[in-house]
C-alpha positions in Angstrom: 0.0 0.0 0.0 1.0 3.4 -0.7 0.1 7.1 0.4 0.9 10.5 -0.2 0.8 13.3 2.9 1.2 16.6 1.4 1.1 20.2 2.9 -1.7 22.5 2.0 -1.7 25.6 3.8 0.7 28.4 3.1 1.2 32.0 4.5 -0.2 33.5 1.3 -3.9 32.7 0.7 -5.9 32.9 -2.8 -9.2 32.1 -1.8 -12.4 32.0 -3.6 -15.9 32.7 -2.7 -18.7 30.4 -2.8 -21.1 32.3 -6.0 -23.0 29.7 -8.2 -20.7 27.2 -8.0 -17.8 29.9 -8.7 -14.9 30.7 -6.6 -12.7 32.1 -8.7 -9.5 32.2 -10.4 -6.0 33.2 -11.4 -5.2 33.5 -14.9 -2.8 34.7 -17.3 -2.8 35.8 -20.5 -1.1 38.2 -23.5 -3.8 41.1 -24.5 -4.3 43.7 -27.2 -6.5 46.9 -26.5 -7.0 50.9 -28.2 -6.1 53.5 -26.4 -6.5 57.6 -28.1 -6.5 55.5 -31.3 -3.3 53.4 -30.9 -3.3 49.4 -30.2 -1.4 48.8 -27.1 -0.1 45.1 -25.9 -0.3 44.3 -22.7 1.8 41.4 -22.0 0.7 38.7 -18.8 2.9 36.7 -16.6 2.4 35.2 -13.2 5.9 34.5 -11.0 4.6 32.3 -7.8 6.1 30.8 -5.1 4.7 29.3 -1.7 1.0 30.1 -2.5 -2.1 28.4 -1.2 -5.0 28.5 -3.9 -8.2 27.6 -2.4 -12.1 27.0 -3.5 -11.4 28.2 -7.1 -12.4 27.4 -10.5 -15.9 26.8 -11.8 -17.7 23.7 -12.2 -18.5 22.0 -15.9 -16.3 24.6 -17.5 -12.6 24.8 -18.4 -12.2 27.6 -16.5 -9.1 26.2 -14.3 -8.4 27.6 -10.3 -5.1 28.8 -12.1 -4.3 29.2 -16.0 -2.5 30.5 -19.1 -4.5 31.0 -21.9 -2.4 32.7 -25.2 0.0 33.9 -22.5 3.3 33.6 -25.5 5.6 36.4 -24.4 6.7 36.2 -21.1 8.2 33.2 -18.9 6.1 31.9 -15.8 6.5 29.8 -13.0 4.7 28.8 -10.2 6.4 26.3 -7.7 5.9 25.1 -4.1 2.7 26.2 -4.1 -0.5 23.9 -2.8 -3.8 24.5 -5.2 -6.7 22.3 -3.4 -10.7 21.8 -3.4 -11.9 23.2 -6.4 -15.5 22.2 -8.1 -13.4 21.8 -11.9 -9.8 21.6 -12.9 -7.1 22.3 -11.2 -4.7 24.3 -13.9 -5.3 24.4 -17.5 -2.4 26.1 -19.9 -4.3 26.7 -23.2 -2.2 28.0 -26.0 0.7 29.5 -24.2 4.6 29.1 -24.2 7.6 29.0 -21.4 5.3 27.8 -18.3 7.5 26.0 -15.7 5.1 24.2 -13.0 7.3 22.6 -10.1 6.5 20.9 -6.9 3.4 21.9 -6.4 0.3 19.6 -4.7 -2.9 19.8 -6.2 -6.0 18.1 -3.9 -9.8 17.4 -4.8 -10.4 18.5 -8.2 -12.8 16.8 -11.2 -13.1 15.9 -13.6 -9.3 16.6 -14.5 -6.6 17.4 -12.4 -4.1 19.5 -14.7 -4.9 19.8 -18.3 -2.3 21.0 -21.2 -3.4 21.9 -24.8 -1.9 23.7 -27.4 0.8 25.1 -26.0 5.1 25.1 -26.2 8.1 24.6 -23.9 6.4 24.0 -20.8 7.6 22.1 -18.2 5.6 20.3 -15.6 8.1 18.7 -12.8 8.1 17.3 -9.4 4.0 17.8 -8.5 1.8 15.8 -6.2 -2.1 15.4 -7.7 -4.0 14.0 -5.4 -8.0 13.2 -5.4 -9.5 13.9 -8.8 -13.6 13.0 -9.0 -15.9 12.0 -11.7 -18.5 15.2 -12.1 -21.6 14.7 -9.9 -23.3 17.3 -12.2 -23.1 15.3 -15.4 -25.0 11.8 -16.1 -23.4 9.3 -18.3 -25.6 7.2 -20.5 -24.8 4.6 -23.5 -24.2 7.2 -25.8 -21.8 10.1 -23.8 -19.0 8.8 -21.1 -17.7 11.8 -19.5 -13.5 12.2 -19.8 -11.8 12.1 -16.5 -8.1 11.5 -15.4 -5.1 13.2 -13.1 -2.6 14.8 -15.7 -3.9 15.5 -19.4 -0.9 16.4 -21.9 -2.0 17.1 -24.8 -4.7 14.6 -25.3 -7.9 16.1 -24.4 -9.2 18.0 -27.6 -8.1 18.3 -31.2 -6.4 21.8 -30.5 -3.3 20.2 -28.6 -2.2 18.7 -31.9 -0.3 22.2 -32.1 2.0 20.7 -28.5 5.7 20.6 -28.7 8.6 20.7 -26.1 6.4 19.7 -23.3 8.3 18.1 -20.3 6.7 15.9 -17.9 8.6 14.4 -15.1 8.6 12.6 -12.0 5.0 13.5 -11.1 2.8 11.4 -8.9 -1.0 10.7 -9.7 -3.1 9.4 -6.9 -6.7 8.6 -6.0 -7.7 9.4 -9.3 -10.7 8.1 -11.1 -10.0 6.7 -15.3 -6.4 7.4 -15.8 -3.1 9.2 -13.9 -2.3 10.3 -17.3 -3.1 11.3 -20.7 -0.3 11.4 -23.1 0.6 11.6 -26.2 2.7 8.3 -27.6 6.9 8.1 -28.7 8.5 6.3 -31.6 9.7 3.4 -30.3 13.0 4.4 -31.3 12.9 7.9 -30.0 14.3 9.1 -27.1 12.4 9.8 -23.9 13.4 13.3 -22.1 10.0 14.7 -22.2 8.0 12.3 -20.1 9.6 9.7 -17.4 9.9 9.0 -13.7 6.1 9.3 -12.9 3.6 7.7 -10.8 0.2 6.4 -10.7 -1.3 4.6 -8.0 -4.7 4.5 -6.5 -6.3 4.9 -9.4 -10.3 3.8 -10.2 -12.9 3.5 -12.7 -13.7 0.6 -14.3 -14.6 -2.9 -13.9 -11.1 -3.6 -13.9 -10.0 -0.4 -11.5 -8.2 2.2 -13.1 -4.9 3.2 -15.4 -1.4 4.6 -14.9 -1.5 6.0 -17.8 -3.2 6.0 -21.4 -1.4 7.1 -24.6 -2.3 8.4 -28.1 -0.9 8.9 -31.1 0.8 12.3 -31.4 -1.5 14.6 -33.0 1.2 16.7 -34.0 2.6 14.3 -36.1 1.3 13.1 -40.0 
């Protein structure tokens, strides 16, 4: 048998209100506005470090307790920071570049824990997802079965065919429902630096119990 004990609190709270299933949400992005008839950029970036992130993001929505969404211009990194008990996703970087997410614990998310899609040079190292649910507000039937797992790297929707340079390394999955991960497949004579050293355990879902991981073909790929 095997367990993880992680630390949630931290001195720094983010934490969301309880509005129509709503608590809120940090995100990050690159912008364009006018201003006295001139297009100004505005250009987002999120540098965190020993942050506790709790109640946020929205449920049945993509809307993540923390996210990048076309944030392309400036690096970010958040690290050592504890994310927890959220009614959706955990994190969700959408079309962005140069993320770096490191030793961080995430706790009670659904239906996805950290979700990737088409987005560059990102690097997701050293993180603890624990506790990711099936929806409670959705009902499966013969015809729909709801997508659920810890860590999905590009492998959720057609967009992340567009993923490249995406590191994923020695992360653990645990008590998660359908799958620890979502990947997207190797050649079988290519060389793995982009995804190794991680761990599934605990996971559940089907008749069978659950998987460590499931892979696809790479999207990105003809």
């Amino acid at each position: 048998m095997r367990g993880e004990v992680v630390l949630l609190s931290r001195n720094i709270v983010v934490a969301g209100e309880n509005v129509e299933s709503w608590g809120g949400r940090v995100i990050t992005g690159d912008s364009m506005e006018f201003s006295d008839g001139e297009i100004v950029f505005k250009y987002g970036q999120t540098i965190m470090d020993n942050v506790e992130i709790y109640n946020c993001s929205q449920q049945d929505s993509y809307d993540a307790a923390i996210g990048w969404n076309s944030a392309i211009t400036l690096e970010s990194s958040v690290t050592n920071s504890a994310i927890h008990n959220g009614l959706g996703w955990a994190v969700h970087i959408e079309t962005s570049k140069n993320v770096v997410f490191d030793n961080n614990v995430m706790f009670n998310f659904r239906p996805f824990g950290l979700v990737v899609e088409a987005s560059q040079d990102i690097i997701i190292t050293n993180n603890v997802l624990i506790k990711v649910v099936e929806r409670d507000t959705i009902e499966a039937n013969w015809s729909y079965v709801d997508a659920k797992g810890g860590y999905s790297i590009c492998a959720l929707l057609a967009s992340s065919a567009s993923c490249s340079n995406v590191t994923v390394n020695y992360n653990i999955a645990a008590g998660i429902t359908q799958a620890g991960f979502w990947a997207m497949a190797l050649d079988c004579d290519e060389e793995n630096d982009r995804f190794y050293g991680n761990v599934a355990h605990s996971v559940y879902g089907t008749d069978e119990g659950g998987h460590g991981a499931i892979f696809f073909n790479d999207k990105s790929r003809p």
